[in-house]
MARZA-582181 format. One record per residue (C-alpha): x, y, z; residue in three letters; chain; residue number from 1. Coordinates in Angstrom, 2 decimals, m for minus. Last residue first. Layout:
BEGIN
X, Y, Z, Ala, A, NUM
...
// end
This chain:
BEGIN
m41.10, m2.79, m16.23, Unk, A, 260
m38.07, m4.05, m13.64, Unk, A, 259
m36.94, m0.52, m12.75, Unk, A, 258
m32.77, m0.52, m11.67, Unk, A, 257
m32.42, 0.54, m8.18, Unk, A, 256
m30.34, 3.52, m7.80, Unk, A, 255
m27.06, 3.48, m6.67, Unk, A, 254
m26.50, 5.63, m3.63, Unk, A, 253
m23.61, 8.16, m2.85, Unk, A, 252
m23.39, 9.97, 0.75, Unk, A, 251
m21.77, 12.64, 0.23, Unk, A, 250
m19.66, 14.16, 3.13, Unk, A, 249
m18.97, 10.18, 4.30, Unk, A, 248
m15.69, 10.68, 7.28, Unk, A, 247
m13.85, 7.31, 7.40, Unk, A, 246
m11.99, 7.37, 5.10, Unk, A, 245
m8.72, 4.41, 5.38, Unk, A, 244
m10.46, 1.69, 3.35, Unk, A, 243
m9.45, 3.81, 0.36, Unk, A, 242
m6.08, 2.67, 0.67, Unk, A, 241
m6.72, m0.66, m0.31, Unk, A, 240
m9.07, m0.05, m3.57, Unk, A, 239
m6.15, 2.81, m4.42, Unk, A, 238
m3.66, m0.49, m4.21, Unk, A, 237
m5.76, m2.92, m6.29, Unk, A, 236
m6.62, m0.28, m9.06, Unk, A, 235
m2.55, 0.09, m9.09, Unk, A, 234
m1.57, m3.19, m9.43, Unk, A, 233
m4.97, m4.18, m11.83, Unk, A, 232
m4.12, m1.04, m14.48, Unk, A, 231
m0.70, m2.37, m14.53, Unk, A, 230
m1.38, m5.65, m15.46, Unk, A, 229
m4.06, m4.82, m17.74, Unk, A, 228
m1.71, m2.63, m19.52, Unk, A, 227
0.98, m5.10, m19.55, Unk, A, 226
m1.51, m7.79, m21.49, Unk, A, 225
m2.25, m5.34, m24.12, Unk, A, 224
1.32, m4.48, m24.96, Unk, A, 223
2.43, m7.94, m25.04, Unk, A, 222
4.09, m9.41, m22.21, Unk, A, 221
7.90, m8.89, m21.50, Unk, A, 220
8.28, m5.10, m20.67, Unk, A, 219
6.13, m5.57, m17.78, Unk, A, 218
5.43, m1.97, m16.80, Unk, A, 217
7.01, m0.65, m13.38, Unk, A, 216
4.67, 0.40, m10.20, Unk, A, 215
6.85, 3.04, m8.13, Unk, A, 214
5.09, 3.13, m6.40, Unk, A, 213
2.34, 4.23, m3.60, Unk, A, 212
1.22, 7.78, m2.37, Unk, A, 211
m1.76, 7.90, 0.28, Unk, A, 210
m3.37, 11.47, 0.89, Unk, A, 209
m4.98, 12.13, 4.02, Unk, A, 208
m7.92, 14.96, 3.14, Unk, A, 207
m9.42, 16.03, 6.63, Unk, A, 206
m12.58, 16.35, 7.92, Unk, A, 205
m14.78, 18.01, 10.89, Unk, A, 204
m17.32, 15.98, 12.77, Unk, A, 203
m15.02, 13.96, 14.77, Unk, A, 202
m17.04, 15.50, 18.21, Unk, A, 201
m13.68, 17.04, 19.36, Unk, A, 200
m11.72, 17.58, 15.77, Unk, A, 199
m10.80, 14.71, 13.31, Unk, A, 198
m12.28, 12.92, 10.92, Unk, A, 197
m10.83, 11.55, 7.65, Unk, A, 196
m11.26, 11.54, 4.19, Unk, A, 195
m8.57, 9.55, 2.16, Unk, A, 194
m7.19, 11.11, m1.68, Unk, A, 193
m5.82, 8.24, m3.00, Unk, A, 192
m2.80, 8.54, m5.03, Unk, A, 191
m0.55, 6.38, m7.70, Unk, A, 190
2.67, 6.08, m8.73, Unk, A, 189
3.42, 5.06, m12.30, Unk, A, 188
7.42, 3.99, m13.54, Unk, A, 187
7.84, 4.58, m17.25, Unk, A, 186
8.46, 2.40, m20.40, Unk, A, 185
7.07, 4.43, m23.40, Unk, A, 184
4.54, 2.74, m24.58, Unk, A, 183
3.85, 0.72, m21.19, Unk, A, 182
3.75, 4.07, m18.92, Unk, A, 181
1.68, 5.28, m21.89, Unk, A, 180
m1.04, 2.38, m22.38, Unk, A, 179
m2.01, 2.81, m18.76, Unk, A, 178
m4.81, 5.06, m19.89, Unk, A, 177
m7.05, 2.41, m21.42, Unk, A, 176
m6.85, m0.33, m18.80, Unk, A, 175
m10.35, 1.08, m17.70, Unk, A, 174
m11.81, 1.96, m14.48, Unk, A, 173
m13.90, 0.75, m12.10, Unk, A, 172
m14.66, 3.18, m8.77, Unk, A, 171
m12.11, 3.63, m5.88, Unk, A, 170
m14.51, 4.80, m2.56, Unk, A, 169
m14.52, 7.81, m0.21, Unk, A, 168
m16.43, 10.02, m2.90, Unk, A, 167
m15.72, 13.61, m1.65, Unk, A, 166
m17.08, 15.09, m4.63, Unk, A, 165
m17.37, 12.47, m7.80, Unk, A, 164
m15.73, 13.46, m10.61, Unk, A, 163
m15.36, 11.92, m13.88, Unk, A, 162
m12.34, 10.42, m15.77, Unk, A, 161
m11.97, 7.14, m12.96, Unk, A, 160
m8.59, 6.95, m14.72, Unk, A, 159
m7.19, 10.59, m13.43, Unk, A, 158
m4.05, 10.73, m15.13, Unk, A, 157
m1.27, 13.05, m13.37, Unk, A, 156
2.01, 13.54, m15.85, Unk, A, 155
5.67, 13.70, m14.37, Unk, A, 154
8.02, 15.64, m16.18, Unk, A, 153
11.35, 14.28, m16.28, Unk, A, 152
12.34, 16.27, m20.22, Unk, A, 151
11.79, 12.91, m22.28, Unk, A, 150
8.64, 12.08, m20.42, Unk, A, 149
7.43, 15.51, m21.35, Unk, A, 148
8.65, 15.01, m25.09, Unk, A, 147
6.85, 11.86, m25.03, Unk, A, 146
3.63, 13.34, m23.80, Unk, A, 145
3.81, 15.59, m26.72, Unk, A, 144
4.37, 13.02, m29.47, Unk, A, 143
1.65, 10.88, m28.45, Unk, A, 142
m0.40, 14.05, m28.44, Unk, A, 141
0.46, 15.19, m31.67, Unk, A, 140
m0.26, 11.51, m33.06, Unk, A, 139
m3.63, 12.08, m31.58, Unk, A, 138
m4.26, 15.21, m33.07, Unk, A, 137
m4.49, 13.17, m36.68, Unk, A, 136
m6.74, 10.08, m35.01, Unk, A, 135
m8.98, 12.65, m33.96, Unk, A, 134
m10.75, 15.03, m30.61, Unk, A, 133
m7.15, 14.07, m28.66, Unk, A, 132
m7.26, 14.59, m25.23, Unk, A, 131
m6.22, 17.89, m23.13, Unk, A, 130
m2.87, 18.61, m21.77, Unk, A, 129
m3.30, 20.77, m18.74, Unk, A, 128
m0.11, 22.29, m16.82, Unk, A, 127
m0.56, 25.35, m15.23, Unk, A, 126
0.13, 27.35, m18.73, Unk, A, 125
m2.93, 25.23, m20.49, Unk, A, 124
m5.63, 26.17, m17.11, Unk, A, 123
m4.58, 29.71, m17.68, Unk, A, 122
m5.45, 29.83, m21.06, Unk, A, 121
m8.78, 28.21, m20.42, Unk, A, 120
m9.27, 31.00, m17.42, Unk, A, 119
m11.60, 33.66, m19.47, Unk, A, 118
m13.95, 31.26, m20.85, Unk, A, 117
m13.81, 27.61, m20.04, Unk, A, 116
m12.61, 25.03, m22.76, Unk, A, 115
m9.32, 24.08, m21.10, Unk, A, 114
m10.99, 22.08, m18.85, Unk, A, 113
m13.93, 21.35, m21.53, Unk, A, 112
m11.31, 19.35, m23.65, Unk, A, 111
m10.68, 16.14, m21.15, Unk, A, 110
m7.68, 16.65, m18.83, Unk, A, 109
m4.15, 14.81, m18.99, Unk, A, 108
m2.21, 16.58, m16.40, Unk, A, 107
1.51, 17.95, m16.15, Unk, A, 106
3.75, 18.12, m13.15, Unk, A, 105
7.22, 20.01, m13.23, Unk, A, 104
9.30, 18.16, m10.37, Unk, A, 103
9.78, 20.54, m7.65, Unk, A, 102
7.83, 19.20, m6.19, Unk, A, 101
6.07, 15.82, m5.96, Unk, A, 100
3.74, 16.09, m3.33, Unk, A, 99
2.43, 19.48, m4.07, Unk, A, 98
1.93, 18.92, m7.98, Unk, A, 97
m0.07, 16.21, m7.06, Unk, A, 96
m2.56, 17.47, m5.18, Unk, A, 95
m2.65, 20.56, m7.40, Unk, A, 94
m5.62, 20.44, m9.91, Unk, A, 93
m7.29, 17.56, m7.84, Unk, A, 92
m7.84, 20.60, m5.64, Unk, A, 91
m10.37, 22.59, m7.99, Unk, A, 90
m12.85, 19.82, m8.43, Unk, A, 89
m11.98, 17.10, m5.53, Unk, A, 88
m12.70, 13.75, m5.69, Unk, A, 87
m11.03, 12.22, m8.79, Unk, A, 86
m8.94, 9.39, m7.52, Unk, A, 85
m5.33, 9.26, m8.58, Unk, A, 84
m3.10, 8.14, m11.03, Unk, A, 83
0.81, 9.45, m11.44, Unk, A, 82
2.81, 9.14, m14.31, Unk, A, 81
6.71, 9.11, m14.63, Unk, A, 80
9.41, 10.90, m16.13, Unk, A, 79
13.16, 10.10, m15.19, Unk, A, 78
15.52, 11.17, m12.31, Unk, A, 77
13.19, 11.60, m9.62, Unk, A, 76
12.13, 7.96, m9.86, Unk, A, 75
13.28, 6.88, m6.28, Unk, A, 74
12.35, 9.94, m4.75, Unk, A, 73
8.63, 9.98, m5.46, Unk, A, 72
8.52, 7.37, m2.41, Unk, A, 71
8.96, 10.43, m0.03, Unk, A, 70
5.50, 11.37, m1.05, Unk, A, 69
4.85, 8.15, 1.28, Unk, A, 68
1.93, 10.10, 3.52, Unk, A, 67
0.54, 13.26, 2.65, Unk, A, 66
m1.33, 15.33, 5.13, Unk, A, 65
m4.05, 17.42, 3.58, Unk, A, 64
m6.02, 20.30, 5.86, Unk, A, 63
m8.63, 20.94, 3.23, Unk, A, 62
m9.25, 24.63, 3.25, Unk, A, 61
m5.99, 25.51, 5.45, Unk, A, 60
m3.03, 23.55, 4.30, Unk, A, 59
m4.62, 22.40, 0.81, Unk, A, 58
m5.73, 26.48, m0.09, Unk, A, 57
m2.54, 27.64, 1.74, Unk, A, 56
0.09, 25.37, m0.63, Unk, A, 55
m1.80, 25.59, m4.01, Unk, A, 54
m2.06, 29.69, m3.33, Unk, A, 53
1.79, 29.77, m2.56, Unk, A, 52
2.52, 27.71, m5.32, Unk, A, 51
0.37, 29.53, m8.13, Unk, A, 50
3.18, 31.75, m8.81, Unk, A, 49
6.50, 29.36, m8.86, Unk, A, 48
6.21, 25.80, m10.04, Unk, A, 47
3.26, 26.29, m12.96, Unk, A, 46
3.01, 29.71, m13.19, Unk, A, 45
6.68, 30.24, m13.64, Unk, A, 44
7.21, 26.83, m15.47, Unk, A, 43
4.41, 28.14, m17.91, Unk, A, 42
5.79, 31.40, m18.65, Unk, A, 41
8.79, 29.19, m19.84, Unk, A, 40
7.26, 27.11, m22.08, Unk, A, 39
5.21, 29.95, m23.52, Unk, A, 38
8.83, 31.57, m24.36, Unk, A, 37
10.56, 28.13, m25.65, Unk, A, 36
7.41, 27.99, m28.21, Unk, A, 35
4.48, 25.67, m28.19, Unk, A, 34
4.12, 22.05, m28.35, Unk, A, 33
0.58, 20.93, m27.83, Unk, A, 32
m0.64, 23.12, m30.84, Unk, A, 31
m4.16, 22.28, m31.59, Unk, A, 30
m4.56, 22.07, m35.53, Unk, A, 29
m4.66, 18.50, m35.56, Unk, A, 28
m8.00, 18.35, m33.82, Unk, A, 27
m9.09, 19.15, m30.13, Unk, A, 26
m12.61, 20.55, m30.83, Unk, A, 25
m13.11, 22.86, m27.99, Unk, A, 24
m15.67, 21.52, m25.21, Unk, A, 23
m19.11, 23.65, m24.30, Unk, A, 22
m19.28, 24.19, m20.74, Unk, A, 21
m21.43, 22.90, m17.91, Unk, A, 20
m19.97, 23.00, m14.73, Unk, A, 19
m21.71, 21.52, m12.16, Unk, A, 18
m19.44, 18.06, m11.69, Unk, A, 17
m21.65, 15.40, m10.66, Unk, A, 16
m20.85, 13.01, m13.51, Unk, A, 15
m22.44, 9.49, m14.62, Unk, A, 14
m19.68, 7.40, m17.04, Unk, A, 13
m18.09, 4.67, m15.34, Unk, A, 12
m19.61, 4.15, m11.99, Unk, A, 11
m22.83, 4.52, m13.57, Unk, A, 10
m26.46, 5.26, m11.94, Unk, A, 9
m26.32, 7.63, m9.43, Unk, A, 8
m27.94, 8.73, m6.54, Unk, A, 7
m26.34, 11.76, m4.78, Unk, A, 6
m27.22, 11.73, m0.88, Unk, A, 5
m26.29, 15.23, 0.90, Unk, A, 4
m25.64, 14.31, 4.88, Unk, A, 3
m28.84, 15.99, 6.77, Unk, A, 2
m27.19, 18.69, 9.54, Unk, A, 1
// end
């Protein structure tokens, strides 16, 4: 069978995700903190309901083995965030949540996530806090994510911010999103989601997922500075870990820029 090849342009910004939906406007009238009974619908569907599924789908569909989740141990009494690769469409939705439970996981997700008809709702009660559309939501989500760090919740970030199926590699990404652990002075762990062979002829995969931390913020340089610093730490580590796939579903190729 003929490997798929994806050529793409962009490491920062080209997406091969299918869906096409049309984002909500995130503005100050988006309620990030709702009331004590949403809250606690949401740690039902969140830690107890969708479990079992989140548990048989990575078990049996993708065959994940986690190695160092015991390192989530040394920050399980305070929030923390948690950056990974973004490889996987409906699994990236639960790779984390697995490894670190029972801590209450959280993700930052762009607007369409929560944007899609029919299962938006239940994308918000499993955990999905979606960017800021304006400079008055964004104080709402400042506020937010410090309430979750206040309450031990750990919150995913996916850096790379577009996915790429089964990529085996760490693409650039931007000091951007490490301005939280530095705001507000929390460990980060990060993930890389490995692709493996295994099986008689190695032509069947499996998803080996690397956990490293706790990274802490430099509380001495300027904000700026310890964002870059943290960014580089844990881009460095995922870059490392990534060496460890070797089974290529997608084969991705750049394409050659045209000289006229």
């Amino acid at each position: 069978m003929d490997k798929q090849v994806i050529y793409y342009e962009d490491e920062l910004n080209d997406e091969f995700s299918d869906a096409k939906i049309i984002p909500k406007k995130i503005d100050e009238n988006y309620k990030y903190k709702r009331s004590t009974l949403w809250n606690a619908i949401s740690l039902v569907f969140q830690n107890v309901l969708s479990m079992p599924v989140k548990y048989f789908y990575a078990k049996c569909a993708l065959r994940i083995k986690y190695v160092g989740k015991e390192k989530f141990k040394e920050c399980k009494k305070t929030g923390y965030f948690i950056y990974g690769n973004h490889t996987q469409i409906f699994a990236d939705t639960f790779i984390p949540s697995l490894a670190n439970y029972p801590k209450r996981n959280f993700f930052i997700v762009n607007p369409e996530n929560i944007s899609m008809k029919g299962s938006g709702w239940l994308i918000k009660l499993l955990g999905a806090v979606p960017v800021p559309g304006n400079i008055k939501a964004t104080q709402n989500f400042i506020d937010y994510i410090e309430l979750l760090q206040n309450k031990k919740c750990s919150i995913t970030i996916y850096p790379e911010a577009h996915i790429w199926p089964f990529y085996t590699k760490i693409r650039p990404f931007k000091s951007v999103s490490f301005k939280y652990p530095v705001k507000f002075n929390k460990p980060v762990y990060c993930f890389v989601n490995t692709y493996q062979s295994y099986g008689k002829n190695n032509d069947k995969f499996r998803i080996v997922t690397y956990i490293d931390g706790p990274f802490y913020p430099n509380q001495e340089l300027p904000a700026k500075q310890a964002q870059e610093e943290l960014r580089n730490k844990v881009y460095d580590t995922m870059c490392e870990r990534s060496k460890n796939s070797n089974y290529e579903k997608i084969k991705y190729v750049k394409k050659e820029k045209e000289l006229f």
